[in-house]
C-alpha positions in Angstrom: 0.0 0.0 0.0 1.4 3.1 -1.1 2.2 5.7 1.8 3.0 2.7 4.7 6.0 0.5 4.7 5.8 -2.9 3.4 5.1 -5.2 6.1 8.4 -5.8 7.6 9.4 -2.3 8.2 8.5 0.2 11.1 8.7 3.5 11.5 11.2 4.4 14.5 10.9 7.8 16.1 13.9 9.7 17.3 14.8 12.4 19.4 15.0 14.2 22.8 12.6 14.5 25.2 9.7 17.0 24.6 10.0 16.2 20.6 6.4 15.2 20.3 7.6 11.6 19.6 4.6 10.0 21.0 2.0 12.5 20.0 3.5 12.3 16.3 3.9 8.4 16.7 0.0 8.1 17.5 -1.0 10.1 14.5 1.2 8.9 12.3 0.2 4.7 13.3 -3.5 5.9 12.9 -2.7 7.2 9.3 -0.3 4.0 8.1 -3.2 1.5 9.9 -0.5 0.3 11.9 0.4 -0.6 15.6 2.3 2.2 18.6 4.2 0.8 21.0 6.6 3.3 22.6 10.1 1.7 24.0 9.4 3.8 27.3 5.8 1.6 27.7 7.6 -1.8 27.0 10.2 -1.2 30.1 7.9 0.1 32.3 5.0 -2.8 31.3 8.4 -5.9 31.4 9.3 -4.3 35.3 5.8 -2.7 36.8 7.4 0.3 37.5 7.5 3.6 36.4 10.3 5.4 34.1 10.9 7.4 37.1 10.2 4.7 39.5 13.1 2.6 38.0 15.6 5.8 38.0 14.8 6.5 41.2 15.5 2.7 42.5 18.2 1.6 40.2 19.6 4.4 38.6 20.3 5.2 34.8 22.7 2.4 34.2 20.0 -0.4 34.8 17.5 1.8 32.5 19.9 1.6 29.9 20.6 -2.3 30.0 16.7 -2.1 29.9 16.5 -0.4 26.6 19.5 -2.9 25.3 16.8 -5.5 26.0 14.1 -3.7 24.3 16.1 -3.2 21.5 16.7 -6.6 21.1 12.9 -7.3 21.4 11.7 -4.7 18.6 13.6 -6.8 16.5 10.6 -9.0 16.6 8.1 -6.5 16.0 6.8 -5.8 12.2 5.0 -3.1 10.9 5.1 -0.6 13.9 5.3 2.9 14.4 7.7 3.2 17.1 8.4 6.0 20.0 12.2 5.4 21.3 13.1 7.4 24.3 15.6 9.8 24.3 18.2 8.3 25.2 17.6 5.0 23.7 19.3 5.4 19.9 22.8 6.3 22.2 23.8 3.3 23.3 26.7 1.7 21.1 25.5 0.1 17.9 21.6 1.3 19.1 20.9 3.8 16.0 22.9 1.5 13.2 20.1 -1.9 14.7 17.4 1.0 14.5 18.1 1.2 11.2 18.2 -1.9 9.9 14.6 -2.7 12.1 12.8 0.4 9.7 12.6 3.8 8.9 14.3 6.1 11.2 12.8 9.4 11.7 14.4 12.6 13.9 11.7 14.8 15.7 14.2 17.3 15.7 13.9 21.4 17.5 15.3 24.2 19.0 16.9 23.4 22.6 14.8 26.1 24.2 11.8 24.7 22.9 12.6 21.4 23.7 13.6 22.1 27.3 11.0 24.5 28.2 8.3 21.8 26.5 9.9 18.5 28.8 10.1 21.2 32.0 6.6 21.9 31.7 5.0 18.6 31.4 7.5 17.0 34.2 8.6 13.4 35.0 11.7 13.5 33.1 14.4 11.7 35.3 17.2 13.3 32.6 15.8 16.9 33.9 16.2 15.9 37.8 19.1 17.5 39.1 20.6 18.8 36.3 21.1 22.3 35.3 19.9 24.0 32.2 23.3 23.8 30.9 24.4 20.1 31.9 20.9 19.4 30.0 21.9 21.3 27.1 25.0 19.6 27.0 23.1 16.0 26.7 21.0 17.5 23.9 24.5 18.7 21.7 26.1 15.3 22.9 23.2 13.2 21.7 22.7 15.4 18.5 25.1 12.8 16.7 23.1 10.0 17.0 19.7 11.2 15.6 21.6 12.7 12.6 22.0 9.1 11.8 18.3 8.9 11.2 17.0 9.0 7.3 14.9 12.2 7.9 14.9 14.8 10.3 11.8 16.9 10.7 12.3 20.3 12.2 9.3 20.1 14.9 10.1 23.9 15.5 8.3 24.9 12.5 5.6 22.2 12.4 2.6 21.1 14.1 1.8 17.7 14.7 -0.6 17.1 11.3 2.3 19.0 9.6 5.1 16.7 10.4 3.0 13.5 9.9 2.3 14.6 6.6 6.1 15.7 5.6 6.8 12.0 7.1 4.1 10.6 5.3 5.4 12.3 2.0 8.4 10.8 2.8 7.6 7.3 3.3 5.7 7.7 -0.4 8.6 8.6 -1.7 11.2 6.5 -0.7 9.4 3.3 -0.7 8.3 3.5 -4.2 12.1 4.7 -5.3 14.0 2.1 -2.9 15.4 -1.4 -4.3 14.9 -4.3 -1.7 18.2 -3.4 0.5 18.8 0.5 0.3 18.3 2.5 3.0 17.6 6.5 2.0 19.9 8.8 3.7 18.0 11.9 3.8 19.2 13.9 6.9 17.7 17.4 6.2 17.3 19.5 9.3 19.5 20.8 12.5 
């Protein structure tokens, strides 16, 4: 079907917190007729915790060899449109598997609007006890992953029905031009 991946490919969402990963995620699954699942939702489901719960009780480390885990188990998963944290494409050899597993797409913005977006709506454990400028530091240090994705959509300049659309136009695009094995590399954006 034109417009939605073939059958073995997802859609994998990328970026920092406050992006609008999983409000763009929702829209966009409705609009392909495929299944969410955000990576965030699978850890907190696999230990009946909370994200915060678990940094609060482990620590980052442990979240981390969580996400390894859900990596591993997206593998399995076809057809998806899926919401990574912001940390999770990071971890060694995490964005080149993402790859391979579908389309990778970077809800990319402006650090302000970012910050102020993920300080307003709370229950980041990245934000707790950090200063604005250790934070801004993660963003610039975590820039060079989601560059790796095959699109980046400028989420400062777009609403939500706007970016679905330019991903949408995207997808069209680039599944009709792309032979079996090649993988776009499209990396428009910040």
């Amino acid at each position: 079907m034109l417009g939605r991946p073939d059958g073995s490919r997802n859609v994998i969402l990328v970026g920092f917190m406050g992006a609008g990963k999983s409000t763009v995620g929702r829209l966009l699954a409705r609009r392909l007729g495929l299944c969410f699942v955000e990576t965030d939702d699978m850890i907190a489901a696999q230990e009946g915790k909370s994200i915060p719960e678990i940094f609060a009780e482990r620590g980052e480390a442990h979240f981390r060899a969580l996400e390894a885990a859900v990596l591993e188990a997206l593998g399995e998963k076809q057809g998806h449109v899926v919401a990574t944290g912001g940390g999770f494409p990071c971890q060694p050899g995490a964005m080149e598997r993402l790859r391979t597993l579908g389309t990778v797409i970077w809800l990319a913005a402006d650090f302000d609007a970012l910050y102020e977006r993920a300080s307003r709506l709370g229950g980041r454990p990245m934000l707790a006890g950090r200063s604005r400028e250790d934070v801004a530091a993660l963003y610039e240090a975590r820039k060079a992953f989601y560059r790796q994705a095959h699109l980046a959509v400028d989420m400062s300049r777009l609403g939500v029905d706007a970016a679905v659309g330019r991903i949408l136009r995207y997808l069209r695009e680039h599944e009709r031009a792309r032979p079996a094995n090649r993988s776009a590399a499209v990396r428009p954006g910040p």
